[in-house]
Structure formats: C-alpha cells, structure tokens
N, C-alpha and C positions, 0 to 999 in steps of 0.2 A: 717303508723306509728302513734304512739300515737300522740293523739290532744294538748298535754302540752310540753311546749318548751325544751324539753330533746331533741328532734333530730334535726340535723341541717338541715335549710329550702330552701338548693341547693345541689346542686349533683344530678347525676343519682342511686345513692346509696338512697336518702332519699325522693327525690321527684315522684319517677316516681314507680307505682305499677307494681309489677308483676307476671305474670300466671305461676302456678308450676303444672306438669303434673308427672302423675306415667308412668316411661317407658320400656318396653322391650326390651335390648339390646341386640342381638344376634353377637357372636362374635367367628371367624374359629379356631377350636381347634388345627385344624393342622393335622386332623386324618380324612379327609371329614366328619365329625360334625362341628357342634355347642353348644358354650357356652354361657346361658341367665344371664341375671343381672337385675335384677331391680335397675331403677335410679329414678333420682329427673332431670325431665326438667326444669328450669326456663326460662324462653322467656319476656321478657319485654313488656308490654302491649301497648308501644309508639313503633309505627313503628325504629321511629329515636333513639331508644336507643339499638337496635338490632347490635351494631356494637361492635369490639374486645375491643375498650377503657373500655367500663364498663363492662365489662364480666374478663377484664383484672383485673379490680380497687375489681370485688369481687373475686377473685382466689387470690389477693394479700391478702385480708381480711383472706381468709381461711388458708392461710400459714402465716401470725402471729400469727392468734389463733392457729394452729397446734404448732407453735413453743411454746408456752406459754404453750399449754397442756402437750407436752412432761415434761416443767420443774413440773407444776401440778403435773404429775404423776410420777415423780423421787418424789417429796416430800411425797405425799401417800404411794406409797411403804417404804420407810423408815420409817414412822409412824405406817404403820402395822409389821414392821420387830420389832421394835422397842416395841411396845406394844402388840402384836399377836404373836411374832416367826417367822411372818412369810418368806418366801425368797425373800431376798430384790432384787432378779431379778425378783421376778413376776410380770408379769403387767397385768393380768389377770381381773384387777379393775382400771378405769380410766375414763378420758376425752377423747373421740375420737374425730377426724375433720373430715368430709367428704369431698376433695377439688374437687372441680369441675376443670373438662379440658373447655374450649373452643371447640364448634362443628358449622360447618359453614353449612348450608344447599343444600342438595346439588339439592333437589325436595322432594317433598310433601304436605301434606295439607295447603292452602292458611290461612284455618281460625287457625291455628295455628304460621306460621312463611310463610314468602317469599323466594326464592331461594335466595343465596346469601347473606340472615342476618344469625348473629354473633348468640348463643344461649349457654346456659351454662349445661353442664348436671356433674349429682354426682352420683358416687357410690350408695344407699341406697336404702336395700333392706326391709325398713320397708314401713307396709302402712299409718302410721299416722308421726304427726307430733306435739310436743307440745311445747306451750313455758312455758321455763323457767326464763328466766330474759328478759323483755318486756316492762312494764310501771307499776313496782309494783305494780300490781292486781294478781300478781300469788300465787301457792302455795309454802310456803317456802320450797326447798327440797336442801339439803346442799351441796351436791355438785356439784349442778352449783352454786348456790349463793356463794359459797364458791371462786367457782374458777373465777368467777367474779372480788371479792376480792381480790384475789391472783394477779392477772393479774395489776389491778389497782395499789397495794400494790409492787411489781415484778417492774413497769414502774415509780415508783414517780407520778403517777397519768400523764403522757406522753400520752398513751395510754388505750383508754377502750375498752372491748369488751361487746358489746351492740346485743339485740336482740337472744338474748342466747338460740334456738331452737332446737329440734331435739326428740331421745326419750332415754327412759333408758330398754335396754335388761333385759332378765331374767338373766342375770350374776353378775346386777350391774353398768356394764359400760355405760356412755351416750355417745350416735353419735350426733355429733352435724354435723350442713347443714345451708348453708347462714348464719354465723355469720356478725355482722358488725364493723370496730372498728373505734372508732373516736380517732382523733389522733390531740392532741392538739398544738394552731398552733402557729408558733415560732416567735418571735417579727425581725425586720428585721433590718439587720447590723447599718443602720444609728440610731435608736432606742437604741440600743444596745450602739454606744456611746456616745449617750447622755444621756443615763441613768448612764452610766460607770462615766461621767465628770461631772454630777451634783450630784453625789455619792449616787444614789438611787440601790434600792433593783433590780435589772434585775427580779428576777422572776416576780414583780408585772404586767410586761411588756406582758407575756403571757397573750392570749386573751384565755377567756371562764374560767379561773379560777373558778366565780360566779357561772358558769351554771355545772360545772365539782362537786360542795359539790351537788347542787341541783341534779341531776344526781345519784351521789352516796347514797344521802339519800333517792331516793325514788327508785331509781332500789335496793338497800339493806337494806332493812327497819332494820333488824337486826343482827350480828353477832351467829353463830353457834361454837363448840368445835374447828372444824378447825382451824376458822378464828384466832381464839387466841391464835394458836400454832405459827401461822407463822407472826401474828400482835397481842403481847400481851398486847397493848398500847389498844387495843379498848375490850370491853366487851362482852361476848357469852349470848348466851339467847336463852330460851327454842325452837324448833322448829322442822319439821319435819325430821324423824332421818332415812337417807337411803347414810350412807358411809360406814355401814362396819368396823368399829370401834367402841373398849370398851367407848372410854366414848361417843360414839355417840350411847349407848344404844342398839346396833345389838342384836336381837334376842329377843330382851323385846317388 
C-alpha cells in the first residue's frame, strides 16, 4: 500500500502483501462436462495470514462495497432515465463487485499455498487489473472517483472504500476485486459519557477524523458532474469523461 499515511499500519488487511494468481476453475456441468471460469487467486504472501479470519475480513469488504454499488447504480440508472430516456430498470452500466468465497486447500503446489491454508478466490474473467482510486497518482475517470464519493457521502464519512481496482469492460461497466474499506472507529461508552456530561461535541470523539479529509483529498483530488448531482455543496471540475452521460460529454 501507499508509503503516505492514508492506510492504516495494522491489520492483515494493510500490512501483509499479497500474491494474486490468474485461475482455471473447472466446474461439473452436471451433464459429464465441464464448466471453466477464470478467477482471481489471492494467497497471502505470510504463511500465518493463510487462515479464514482474513480471507473472512476481505469477503466482508467486498460485500459493503457490493452493497454501496447496488445504491451507486439505482442512482445512475435514474440520472440516465432522467436525462437520456433511458429505462430506469437498465442496469446494463454500473459498478460491479467481484466477492470472493473462501477455498481451503485441499493439495497442490507448495510454492503457491500449503494444504490446509485458507486462500481467497473471485469470479474475474479479465486478464489485467487497474487501479482506480489508490494513492492519487491515477487517472481521473469518474466513475470510480465518483463512486468513491458516493460511498463516502452515502456513510457521513463512517465508511471508505479504499483501493478501488479492477477494469472497465467494453460496455462501460467496472468490476471491481479486492476493494478495501476503512471503517472509522467509534469512541467507546465511557468516552461517550464523558463527553455527553462535560457537554462537548461526541463526534469530536471519533478517531481518525484528521486522516479521513487527508484521505479524501488526495484519493479525490477533484469533483466530476456526478459528484455534484448527489453532493451539490462541493464543486465539479473538468476531468476524464467515461459515465455515459449528457453532461458528462459521452460521445464528444
């Protein structure tokens, strides 16, 4: 993860690297065939992090961002129904999640995993992998930066969804794989009242506030047309135009 203190410096989530493999997943049709998938391995590069806890901690990551997407892309559809015509049950343009199950090994190669560790594999049949929202060195493209925003904006800034990867189809839509989200952490009861009796602000209580603007202003350097549809308090600015939408210039 980035060298600058946007991510945090514990967890098996932020501290420990890991090796992502393209796979072949051959699966019984049920007709004496087979059916193949290409997946995404992840394997944890420390022996010790090869077990269900963290393979648990990122299948929970990918099902809030899945859930977030879902609202994401109820609100796009309505903005192209809205502005396009188009049928506000299409979903045919979105945020996708790719959630990984848990797979436990059962034998195979050594230099890959040991029998009996924990390994994470996903759906995704693409061969590459890009990021999108990382450590603001990327290229602005609005609908992840957007739904970045969205997420952030959706949670009161509770929850972020960080590390924002994956690719965007010839359709438009983006898959995303290995999201991360950082979930900001809650001051604890006795806190709580003694900020309540000496009549101070509680939110001040939450930790990481400081690092949460820091955070948002360099993972989103700018606002896009979106962003200001659904957060008209902050300002759009010029940047790379791949939503699909009139005022996002499609087809200019």
């Amino acid at each position: 993860y980035s060298s600058k203190p946007l991510y945090p410096r514990s967890g098996d989530r932020f501290t420990t690297p890991h090796n992502f493999y393209r796979a072949r997943v051959c699966v019984s049709d049920n007709n004496n065939g087979f059916e193949e998938y290409w997946c995404l391995l992840s394997v944890s590069s420390n022996p010790a992090g090869r077990t269900l806890e963290p393979v648990e901690a990122a299948i929970k990551d990918s099902v809030t961002t899945a859930n977030y997407a879902q609202q994401y892309n109820s609100f796009i559809r309505k903005i192209r129904a809205e502005h396009l015509g188009a049928d506000p049950d299409d979903d045919s343009m979105g945020v996708r999640v790719c959630i990984p199950v848990a797979a436990v090994v059962l034998a195979g190669r050594s230099d890959v995993a040991e029998q009996g560790e924990v390994l994470s594999l996903s759906l995704y049949p693409f061969k590459s992998v890009e990021k999108f929202v990382f450590d603001g060195a990327e290229p602005f493209i609005e609908i992840p930066q957007a739904f970045f925003h969205f997420v952030h904006h959706t949670s009161e800034g509770r929850e972020v969804v960080a590390d924002i990867q994956g690719i965007e189809d010839e359709d438009g839509d983006f898959y995303l794989v290995d999201p991360v989200v950082l979930r900001r952490t809650q001051p604890s009861v006795g806190a709580l009242l003694g900020a309540v009796l000496a009549d101070k602000d509680v939110s001040s209580l939450e930790v990481g506030r400081g690092d949460e603007k820091l955070r948002f202003d360099t993972w989103h350097p700018r606002c896009g047309q979106l962003c200001h549809i659904f957060d008209p308090a902050r300002k759009s600015a010029n940047c790379r135009r791949a939503c699909g939408l009139p005022m996002c210039g499609v087809g200019m």
